[in-house]
C-alpha positions as CSV (number, residue, x, y, z in Angstrom):
1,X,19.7,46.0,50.0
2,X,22.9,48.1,50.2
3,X,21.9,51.7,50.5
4,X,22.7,54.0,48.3
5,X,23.9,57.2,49.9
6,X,25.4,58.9,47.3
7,X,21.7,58.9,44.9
8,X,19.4,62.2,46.4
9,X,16.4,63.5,45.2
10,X,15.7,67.1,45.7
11,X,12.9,68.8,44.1
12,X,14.4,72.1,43.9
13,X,17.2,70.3,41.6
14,X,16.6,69.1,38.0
15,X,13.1,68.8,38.7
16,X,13.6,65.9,41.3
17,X,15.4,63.6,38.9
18,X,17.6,61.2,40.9
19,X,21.0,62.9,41.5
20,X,24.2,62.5,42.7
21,X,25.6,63.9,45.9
22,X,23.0,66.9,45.7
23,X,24.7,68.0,42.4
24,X,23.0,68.9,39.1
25,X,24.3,65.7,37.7
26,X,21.5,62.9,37.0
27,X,21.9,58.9,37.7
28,X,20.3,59.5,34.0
29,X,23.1,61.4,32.3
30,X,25.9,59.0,34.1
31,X,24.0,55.6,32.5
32,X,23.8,57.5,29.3
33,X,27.2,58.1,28.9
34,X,27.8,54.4,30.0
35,X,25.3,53.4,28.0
36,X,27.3,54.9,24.6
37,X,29.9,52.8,25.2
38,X,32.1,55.2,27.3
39,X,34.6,53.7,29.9
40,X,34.1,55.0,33.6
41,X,37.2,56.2,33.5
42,X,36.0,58.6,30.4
43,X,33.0,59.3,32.8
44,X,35.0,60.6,35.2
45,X,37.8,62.9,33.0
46,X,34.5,64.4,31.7
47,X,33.2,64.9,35.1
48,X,36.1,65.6,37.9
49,X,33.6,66.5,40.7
50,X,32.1,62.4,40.2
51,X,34.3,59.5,42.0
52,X,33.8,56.3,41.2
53,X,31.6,55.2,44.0
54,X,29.1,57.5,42.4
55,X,29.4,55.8,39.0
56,X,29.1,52.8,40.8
57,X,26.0,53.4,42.8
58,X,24.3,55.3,39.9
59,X,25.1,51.6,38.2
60,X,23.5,50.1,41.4
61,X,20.6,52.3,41.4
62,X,19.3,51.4,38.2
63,X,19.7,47.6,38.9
64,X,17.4,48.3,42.4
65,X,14.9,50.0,40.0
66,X,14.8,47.2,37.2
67,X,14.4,44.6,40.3
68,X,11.6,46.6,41.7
């Protein structure tokens, strides 16, 4: 499995939810916004400090968690 170094967990930040890059945004709140039928691209005008990869591994992280 490809890791994904972009997904933390800290429990000092939003109550250990996964996270991206140590910031207070949650793999939840990105596939939310996915979820509604937003473009990445809308994702990530909404959210400058996110790059794609991050998206793209919050994407990637859910998958791993459906599989397991």
């Amino acid at each position: 499995m490809k890791q994904l170094d972009r997904i933390t967990t800290d429990p000092r930040i939003c109550q250990g939810q996964a996270i991206i890059r140590g910031m207070r945004i949650t793999v939840s709140a990105v596939l939310k916004v996915l979820a509604s039928g937003r473009a990445i691209q809308d994702l990530l005008a909404a959210y400058p400090e996110l790059e794609e990869a991050d998206v793209r591994q919050a994407i990637e992280y859910a998958s791993s968690l459906e599989r397991n």
